[in-house]
KEBA-465096 format. One record per residue (C-alpha): residue in one letter; y, x, z. Coordinates in nm, 2 decimals, always signed. Layout:
# KEBA-465096
<r><residuo>A</residuo><c2>Y</c2><c1>X</c1><c3>Z</c3></r>
...
# end
This chain:
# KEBA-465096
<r><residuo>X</residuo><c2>-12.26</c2><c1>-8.88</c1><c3>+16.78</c3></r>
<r><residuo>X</residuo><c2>-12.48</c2><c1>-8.74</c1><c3>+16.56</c3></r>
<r><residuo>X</residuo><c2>-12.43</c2><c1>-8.35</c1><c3>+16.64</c3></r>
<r><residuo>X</residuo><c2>-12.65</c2><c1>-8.15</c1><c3>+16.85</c3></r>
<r><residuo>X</residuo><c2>-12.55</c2><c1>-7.92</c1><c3>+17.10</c3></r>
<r><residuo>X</residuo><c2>-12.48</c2><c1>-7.66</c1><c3>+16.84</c3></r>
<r><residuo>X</residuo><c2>-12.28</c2><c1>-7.86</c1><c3>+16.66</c3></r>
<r><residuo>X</residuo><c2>-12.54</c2><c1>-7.91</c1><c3>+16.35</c3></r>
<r><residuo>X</residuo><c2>-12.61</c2><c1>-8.25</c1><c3>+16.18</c3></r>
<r><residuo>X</residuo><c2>-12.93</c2><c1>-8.18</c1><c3>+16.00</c3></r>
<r><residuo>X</residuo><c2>-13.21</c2><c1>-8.27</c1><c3>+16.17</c3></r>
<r><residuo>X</residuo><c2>-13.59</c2><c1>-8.42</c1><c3>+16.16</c3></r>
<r><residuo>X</residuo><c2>-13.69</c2><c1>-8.73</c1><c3>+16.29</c3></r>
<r><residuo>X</residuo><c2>-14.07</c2><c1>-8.79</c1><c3>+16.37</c3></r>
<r><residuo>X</residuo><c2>-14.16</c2><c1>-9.17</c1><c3>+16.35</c3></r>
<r><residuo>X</residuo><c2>-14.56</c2><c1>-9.08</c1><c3>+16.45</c3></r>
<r><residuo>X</residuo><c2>-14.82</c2><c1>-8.95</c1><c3>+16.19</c3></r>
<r><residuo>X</residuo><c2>-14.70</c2><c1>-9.15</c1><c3>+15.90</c3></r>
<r><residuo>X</residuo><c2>-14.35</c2><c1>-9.08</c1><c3>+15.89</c3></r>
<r><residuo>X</residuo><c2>-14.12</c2><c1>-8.76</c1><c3>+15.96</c3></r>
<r><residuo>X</residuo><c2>-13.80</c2><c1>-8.86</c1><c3>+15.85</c3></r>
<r><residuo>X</residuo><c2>-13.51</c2><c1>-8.55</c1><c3>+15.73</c3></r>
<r><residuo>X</residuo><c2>-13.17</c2><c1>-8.60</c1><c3>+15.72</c3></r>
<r><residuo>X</residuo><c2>-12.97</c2><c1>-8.37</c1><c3>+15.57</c3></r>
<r><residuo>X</residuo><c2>-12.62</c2><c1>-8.28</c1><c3>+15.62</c3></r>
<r><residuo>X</residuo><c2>-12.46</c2><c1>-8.21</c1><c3>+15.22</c3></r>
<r><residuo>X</residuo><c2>-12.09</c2><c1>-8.23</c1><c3>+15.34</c3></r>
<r><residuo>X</residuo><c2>-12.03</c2><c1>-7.92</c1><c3>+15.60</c3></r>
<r><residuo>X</residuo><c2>-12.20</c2><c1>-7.64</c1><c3>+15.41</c3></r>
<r><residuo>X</residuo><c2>-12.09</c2><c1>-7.80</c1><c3>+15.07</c3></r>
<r><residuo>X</residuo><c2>-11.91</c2><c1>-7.56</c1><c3>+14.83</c3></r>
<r><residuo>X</residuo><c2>-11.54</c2><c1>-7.67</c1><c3>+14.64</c3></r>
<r><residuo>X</residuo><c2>-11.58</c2><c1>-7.88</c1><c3>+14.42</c3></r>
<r><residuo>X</residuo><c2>-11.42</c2><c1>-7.71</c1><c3>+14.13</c3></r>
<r><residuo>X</residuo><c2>-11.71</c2><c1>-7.40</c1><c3>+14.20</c3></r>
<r><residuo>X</residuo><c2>-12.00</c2><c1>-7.67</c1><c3>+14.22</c3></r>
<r><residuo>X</residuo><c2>-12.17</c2><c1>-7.54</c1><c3>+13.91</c3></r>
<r><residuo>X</residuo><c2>-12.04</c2><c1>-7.13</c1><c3>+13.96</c3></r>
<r><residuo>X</residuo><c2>-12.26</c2><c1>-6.85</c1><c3>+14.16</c3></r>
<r><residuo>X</residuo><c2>-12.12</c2><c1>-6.94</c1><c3>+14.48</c3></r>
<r><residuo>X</residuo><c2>-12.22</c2><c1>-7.34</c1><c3>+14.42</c3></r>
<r><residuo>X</residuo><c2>-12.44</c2><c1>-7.46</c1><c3>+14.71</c3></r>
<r><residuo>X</residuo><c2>-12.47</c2><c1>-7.79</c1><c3>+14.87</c3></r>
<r><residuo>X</residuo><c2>-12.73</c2><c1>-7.70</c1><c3>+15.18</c3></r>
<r><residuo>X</residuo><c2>-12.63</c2><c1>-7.35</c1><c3>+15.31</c3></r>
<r><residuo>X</residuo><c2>-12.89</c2><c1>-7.10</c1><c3>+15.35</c3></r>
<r><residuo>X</residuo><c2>-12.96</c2><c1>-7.20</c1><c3>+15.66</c3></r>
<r><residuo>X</residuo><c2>-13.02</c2><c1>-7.51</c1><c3>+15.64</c3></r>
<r><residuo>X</residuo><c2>-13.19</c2><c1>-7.47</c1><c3>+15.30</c3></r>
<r><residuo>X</residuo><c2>-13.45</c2><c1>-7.24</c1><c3>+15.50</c3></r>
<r><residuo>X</residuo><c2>-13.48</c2><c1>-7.47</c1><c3>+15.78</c3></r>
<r><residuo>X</residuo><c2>-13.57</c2><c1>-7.78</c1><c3>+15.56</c3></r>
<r><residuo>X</residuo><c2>-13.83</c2><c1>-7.60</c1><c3>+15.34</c3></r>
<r><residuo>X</residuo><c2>-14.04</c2><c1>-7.47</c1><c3>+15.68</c3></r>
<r><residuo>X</residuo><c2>-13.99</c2><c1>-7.80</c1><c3>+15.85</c3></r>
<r><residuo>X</residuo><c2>-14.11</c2><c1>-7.97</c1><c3>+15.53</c3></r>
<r><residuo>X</residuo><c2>-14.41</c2><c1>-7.72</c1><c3>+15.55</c3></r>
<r><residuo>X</residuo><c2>-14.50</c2><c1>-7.80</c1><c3>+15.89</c3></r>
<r><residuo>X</residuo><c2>-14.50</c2><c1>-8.22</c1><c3>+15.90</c3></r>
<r><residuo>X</residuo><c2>-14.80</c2><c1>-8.32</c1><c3>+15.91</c3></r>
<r><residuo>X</residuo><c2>-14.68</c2><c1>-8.67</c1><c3>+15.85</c3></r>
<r><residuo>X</residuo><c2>-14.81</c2><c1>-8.92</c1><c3>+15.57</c3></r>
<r><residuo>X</residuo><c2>-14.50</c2><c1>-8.95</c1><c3>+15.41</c3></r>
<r><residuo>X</residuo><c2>-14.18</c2><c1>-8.71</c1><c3>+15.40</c3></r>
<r><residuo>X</residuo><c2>-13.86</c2><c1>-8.91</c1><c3>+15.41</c3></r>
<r><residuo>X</residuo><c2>-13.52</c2><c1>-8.72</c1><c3>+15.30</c3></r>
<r><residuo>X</residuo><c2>-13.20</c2><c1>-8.92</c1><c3>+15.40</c3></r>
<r><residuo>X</residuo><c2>-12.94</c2><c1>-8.74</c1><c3>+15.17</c3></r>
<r><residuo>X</residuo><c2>-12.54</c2><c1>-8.77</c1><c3>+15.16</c3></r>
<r><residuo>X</residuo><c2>-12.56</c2><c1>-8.75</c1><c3>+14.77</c3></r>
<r><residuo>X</residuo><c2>-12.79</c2><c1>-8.82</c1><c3>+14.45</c3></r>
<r><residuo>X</residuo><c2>-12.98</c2><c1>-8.56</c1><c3>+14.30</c3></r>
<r><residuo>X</residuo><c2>-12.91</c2><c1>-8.63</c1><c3>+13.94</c3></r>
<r><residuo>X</residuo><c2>-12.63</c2><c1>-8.84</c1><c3>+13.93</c3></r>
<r><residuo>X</residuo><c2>-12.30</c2><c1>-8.70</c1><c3>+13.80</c3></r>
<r><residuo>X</residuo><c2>-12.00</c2><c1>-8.77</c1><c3>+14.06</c3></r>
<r><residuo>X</residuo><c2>-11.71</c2><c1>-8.65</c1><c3>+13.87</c3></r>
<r><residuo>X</residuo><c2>-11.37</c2><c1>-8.53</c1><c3>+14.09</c3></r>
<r><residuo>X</residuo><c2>-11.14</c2><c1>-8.48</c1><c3>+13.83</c3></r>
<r><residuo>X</residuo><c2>-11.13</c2><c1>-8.18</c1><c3>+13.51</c3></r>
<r><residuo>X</residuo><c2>-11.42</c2><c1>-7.93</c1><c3>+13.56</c3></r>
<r><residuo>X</residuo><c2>-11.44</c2><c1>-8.04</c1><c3>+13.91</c3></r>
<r><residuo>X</residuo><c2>-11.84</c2><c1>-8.19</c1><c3>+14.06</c3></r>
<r><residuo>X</residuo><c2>-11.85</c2><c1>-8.42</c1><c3>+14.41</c3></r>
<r><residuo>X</residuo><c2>-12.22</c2><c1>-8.43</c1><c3>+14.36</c3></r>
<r><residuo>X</residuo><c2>-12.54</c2><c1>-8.12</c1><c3>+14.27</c3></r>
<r><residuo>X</residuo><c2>-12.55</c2><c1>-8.29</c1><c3>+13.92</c3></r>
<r><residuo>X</residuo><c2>-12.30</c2><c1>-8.07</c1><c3>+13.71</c3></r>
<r><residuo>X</residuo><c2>-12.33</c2><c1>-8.25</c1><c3>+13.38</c3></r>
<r><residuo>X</residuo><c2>-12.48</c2><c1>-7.94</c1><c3>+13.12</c3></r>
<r><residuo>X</residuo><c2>-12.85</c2><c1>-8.06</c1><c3>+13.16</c3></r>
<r><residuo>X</residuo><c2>-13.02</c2><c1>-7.75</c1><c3>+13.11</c3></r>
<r><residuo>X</residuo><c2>-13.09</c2><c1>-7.46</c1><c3>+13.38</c3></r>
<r><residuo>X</residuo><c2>-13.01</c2><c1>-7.55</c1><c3>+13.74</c3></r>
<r><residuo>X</residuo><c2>-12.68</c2><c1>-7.42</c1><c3>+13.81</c3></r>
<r><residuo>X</residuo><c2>-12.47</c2><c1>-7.38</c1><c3>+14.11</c3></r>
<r><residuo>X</residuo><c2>-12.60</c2><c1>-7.66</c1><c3>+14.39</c3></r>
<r><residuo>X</residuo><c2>-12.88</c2><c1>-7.76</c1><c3>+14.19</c3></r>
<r><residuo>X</residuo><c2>-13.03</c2><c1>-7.38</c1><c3>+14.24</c3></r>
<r><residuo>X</residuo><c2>-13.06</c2><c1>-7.47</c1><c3>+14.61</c3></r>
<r><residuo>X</residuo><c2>-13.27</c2><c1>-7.81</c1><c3>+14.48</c3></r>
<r><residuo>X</residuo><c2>-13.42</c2><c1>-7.66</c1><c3>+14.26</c3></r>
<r><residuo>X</residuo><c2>-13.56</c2><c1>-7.41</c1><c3>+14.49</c3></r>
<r><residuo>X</residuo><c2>-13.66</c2><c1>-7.64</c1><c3>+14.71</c3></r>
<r><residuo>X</residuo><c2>-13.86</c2><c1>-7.83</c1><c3>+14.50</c3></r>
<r><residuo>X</residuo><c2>-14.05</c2><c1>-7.55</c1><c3>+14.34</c3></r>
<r><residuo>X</residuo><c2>-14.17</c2><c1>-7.46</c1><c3>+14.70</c3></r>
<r><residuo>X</residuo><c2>-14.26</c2><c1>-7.80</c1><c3>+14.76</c3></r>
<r><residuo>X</residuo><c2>-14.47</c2><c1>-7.81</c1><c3>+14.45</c3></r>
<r><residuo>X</residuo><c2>-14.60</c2><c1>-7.38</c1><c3>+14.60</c3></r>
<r><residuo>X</residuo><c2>-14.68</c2><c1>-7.50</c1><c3>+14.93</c3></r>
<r><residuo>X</residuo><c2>-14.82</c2><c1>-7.86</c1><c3>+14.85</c3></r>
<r><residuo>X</residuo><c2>-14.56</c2><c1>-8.07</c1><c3>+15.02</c3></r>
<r><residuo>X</residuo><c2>-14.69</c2><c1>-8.40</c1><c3>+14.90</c3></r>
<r><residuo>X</residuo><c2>-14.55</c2><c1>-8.76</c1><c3>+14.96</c3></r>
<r><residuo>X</residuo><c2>-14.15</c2><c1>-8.64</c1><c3>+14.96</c3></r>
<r><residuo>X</residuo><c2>-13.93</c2><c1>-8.93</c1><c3>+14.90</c3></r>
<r><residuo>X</residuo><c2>-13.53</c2><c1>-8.94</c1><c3>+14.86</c3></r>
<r><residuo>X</residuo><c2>-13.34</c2><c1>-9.19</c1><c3>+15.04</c3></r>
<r><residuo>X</residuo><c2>-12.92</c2><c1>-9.18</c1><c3>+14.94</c3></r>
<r><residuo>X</residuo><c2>-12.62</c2><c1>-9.41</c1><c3>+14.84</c3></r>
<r><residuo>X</residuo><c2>-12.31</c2><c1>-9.24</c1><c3>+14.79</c3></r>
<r><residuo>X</residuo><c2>-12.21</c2><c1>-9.40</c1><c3>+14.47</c3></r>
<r><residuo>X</residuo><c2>-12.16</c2><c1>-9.78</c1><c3>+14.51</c3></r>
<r><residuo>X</residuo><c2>-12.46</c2><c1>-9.95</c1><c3>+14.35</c3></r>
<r><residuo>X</residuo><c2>-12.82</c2><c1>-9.95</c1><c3>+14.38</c3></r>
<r><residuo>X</residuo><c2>-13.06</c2><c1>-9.80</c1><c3>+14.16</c3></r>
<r><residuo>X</residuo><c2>-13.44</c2><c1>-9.64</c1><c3>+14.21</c3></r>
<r><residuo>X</residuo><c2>-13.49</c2><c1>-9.31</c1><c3>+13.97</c3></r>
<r><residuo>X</residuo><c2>-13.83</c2><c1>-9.12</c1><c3>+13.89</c3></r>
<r><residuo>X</residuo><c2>-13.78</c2><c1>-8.73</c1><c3>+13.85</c3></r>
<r><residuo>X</residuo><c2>-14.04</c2><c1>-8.58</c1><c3>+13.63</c3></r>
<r><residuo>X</residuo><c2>-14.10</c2><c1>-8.23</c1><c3>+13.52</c3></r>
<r><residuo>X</residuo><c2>-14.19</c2><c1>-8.40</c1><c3>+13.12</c3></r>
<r><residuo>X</residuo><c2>-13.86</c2><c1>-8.53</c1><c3>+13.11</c3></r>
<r><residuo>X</residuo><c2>-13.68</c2><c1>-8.20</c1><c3>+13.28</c3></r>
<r><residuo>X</residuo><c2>-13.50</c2><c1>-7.90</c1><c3>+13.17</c3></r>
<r><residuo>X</residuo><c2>-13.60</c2><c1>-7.74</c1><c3>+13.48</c3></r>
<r><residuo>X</residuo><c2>-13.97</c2><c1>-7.76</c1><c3>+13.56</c3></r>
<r><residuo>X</residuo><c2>-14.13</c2><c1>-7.64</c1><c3>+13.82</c3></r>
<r><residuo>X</residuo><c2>-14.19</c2><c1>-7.95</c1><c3>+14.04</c3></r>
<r><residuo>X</residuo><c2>-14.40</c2><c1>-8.24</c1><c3>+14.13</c3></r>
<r><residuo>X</residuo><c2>-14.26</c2><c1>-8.59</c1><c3>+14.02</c3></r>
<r><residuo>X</residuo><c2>-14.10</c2><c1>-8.78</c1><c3>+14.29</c3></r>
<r><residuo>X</residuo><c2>-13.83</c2><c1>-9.07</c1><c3>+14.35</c3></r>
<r><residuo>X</residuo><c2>-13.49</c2><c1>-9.12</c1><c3>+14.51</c3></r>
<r><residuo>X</residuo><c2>-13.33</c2><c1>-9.45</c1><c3>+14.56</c3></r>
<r><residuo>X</residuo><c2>-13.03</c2><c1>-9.52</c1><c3>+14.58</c3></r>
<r><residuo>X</residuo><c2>-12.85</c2><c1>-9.81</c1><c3>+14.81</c3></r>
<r><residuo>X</residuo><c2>-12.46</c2><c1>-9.91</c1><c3>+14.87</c3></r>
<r><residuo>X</residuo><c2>-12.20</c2><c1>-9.99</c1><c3>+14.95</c3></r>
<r><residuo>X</residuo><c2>-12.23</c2><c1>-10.19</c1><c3>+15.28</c3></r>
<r><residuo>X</residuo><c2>-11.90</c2><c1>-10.26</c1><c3>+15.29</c3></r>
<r><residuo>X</residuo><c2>-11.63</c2><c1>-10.10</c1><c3>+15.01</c3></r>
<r><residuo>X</residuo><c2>-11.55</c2><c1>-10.20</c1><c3>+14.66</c3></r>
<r><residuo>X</residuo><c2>-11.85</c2><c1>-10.15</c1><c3>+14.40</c3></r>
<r><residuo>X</residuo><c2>-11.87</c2><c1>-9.90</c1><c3>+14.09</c3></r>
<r><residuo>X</residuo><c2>-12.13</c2><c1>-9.77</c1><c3>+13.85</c3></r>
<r><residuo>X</residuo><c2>-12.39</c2><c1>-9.70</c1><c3>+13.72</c3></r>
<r><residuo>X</residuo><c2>-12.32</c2><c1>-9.31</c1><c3>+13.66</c3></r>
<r><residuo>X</residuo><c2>-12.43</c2><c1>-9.12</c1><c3>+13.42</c3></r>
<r><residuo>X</residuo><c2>-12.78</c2><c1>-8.93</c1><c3>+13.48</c3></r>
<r><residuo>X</residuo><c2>-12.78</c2><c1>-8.53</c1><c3>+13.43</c3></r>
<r><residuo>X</residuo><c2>-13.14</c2><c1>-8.46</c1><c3>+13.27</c3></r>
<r><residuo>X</residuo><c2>-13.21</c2><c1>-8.07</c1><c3>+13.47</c3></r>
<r><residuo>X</residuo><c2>-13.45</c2><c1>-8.25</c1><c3>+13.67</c3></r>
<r><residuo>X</residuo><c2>-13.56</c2><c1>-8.53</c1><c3>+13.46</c3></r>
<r><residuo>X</residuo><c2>-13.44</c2><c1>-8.83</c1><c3>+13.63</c3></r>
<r><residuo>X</residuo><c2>-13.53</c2><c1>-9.18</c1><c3>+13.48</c3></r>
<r><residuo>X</residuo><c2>-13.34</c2><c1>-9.52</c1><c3>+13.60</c3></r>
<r><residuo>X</residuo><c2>-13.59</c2><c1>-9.73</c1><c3>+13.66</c3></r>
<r><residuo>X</residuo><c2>-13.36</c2><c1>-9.99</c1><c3>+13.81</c3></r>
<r><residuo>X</residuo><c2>-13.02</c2><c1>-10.02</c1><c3>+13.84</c3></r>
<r><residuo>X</residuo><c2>-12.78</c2><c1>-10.26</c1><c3>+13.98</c3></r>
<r><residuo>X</residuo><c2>-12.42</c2><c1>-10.23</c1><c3>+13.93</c3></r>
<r><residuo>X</residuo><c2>-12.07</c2><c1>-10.42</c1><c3>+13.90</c3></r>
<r><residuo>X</residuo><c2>-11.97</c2><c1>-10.56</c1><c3>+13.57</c3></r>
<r><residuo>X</residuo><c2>-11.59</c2><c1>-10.36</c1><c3>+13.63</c3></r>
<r><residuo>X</residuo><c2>-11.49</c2><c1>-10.07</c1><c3>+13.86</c3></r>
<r><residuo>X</residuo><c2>-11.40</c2><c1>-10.13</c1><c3>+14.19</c3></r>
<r><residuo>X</residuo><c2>-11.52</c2><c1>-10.49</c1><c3>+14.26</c3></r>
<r><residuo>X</residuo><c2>-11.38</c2><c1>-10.65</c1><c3>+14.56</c3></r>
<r><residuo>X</residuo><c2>-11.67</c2><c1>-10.66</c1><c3>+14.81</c3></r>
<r><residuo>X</residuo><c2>-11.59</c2><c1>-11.02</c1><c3>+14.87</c3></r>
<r><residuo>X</residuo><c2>-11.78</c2><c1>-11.09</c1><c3>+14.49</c3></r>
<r><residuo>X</residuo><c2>-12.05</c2><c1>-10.94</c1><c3>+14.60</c3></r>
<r><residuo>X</residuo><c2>-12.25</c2><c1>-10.61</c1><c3>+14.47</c3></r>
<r><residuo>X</residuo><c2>-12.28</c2><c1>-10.48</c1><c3>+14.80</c3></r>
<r><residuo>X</residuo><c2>-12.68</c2><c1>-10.34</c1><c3>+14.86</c3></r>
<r><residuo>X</residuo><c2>-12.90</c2><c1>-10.15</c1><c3>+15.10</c3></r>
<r><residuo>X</residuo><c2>-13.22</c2><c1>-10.08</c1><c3>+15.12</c3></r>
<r><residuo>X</residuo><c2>-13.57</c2><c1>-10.12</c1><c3>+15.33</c3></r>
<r><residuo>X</residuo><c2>-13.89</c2><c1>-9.92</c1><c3>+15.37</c3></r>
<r><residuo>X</residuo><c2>-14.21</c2><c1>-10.03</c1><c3>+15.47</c3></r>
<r><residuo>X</residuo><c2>-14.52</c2><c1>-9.87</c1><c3>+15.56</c3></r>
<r><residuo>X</residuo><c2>-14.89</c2><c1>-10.04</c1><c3>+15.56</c3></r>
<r><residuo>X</residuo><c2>-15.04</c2><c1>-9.89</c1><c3>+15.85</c3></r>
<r><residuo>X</residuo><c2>-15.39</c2><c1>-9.90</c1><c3>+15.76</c3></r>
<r><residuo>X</residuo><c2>-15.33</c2><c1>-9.79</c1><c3>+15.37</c3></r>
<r><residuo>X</residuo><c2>-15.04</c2><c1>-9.58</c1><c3>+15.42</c3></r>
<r><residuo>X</residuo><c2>-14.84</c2><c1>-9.74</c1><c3>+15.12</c3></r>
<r><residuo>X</residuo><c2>-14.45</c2><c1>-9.68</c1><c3>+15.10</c3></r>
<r><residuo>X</residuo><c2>-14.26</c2><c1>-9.98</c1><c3>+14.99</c3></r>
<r><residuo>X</residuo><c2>-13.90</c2><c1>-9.96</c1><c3>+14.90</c3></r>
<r><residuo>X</residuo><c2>-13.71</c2><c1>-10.30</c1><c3>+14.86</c3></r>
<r><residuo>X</residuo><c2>-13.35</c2><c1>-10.28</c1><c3>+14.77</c3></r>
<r><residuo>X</residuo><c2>-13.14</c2><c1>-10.54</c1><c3>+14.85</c3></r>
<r><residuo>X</residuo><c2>-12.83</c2><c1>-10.72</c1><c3>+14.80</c3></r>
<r><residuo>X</residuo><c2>-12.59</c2><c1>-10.82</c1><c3>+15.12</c3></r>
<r><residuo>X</residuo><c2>-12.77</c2><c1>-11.13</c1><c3>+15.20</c3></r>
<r><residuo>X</residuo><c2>-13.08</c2><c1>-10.97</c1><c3>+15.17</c3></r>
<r><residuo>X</residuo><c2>-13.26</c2><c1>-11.09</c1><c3>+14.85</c3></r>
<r><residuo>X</residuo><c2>-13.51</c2><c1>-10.83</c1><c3>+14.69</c3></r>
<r><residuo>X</residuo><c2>-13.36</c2><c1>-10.74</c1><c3>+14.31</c3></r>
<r><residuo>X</residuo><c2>-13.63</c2><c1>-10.46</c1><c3>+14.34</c3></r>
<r><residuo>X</residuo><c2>-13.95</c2><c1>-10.33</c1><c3>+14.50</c3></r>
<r><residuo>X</residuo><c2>-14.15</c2><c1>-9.99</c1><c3>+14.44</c3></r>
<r><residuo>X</residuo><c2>-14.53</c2><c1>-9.95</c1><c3>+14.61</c3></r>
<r><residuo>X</residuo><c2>-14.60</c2><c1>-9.59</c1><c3>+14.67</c3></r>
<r><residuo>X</residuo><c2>-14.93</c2><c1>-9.48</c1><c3>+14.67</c3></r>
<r><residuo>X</residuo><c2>-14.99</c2><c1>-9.17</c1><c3>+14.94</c3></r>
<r><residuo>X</residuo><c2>-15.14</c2><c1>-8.85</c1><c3>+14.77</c3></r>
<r><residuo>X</residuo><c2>-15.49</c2><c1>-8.76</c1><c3>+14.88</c3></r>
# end
């Protein structure tokens, strides 16, 4: 499966000098969702926040790839005053999980960690959002992207609403026309990226189920 010998999900996945891939575990160290957006809020752990910043420090790959279990900046509602996702809906300071985010993208930006992309589904569409510090209550961060691919297989949903603490902007967004469409009608996605070995670009195509491109973002590698 996908434990290691201790147990732990998280891990990093070196795909040669142009791509270290990072997948994160946001289930097992996830706080109750009714305290998402309270002190004890966290969606890493310390431990694996720690571990992901000096990994991220270390890769000397091209491009930084995160595979997350949820959307930054996406709000994922689980009933009154209750957050699945980091997104907790106010808009203004990181609180709670998005602390943990937040830190880590301030010592991203510290430590010029460049090329970081976010890779998640979770909610059942597809969508491809910029973050920007000009658009963000919180601020201290280099613009990036996270896109967003699925279902595979379950009914469809969306689009959610975006929380603006770190400046998210839909750039796409594919969704159902009603809630819980029957994946036999379609609206099931995923997502493919490709890297140009001699320039380095990053392409991300997201894709419906019989694989037709409804969208495609060229990355540019910082210098």
């Amino acid at each position: 499966g996908g434990f290691d010998a201790e147990g732990r999900i998280y891990r990093k996945i070196s795909y040669g000098p142009l791509l270290d891939l990072f997948v994160l575990d946001m289930r097992t160290y996830k706080s109750a969702n009714p305290d998402a957006d309270g002190p004890t809020g966290q969606i890493l752990g310390e431990r694996q926040l720690a571990w992901l910043k000096r990994e991220l420090r270390r890769s000397n790959a091209t491009w930084k790839a995160i595979a997350a279990d949820l959307p930054i900046g996406l709000l994922v509602g689980d009933g009154a005053g209750a957050w699945e996702g980091i997104a907790e809906g106010t808009g203004g300071a990181p609180m709670g999980r998005e602390t943990e985010i937040a830190d880590l993208l301030s010592y991203c930006k510290r430590e010029e960690v460049a090329n970081m992309v976010w890779l998640t589904a979770d909610v059942h569409y597809t969508a491809a959002h910029h973050y920007s510090p000009d658009r963000a209550a919180f601020q201290d961060f280099d613009p990036f992207w996270e896109f967003v691919s699925g279902p595979l297989n379950a009914g469809a949903f969306g689009p959610n609403q975006l929380d603006p603490t770190f400046g998210p902007e839909a750039v796409f967004v594919k969704a159902p026309p009603a809630a819980n469409t029957s994946p036999a009608v379609g609206y099931q996605f995923f997502g493919e990226v490709h890297i140009d070995a001699e320039t380095e670009v990053l392409t991300v195509s997201l894709k419906d189920l019989d694989g037709e491109v409804l969208f495609t973002q060229a990355l540019e590698p910082a210098a």
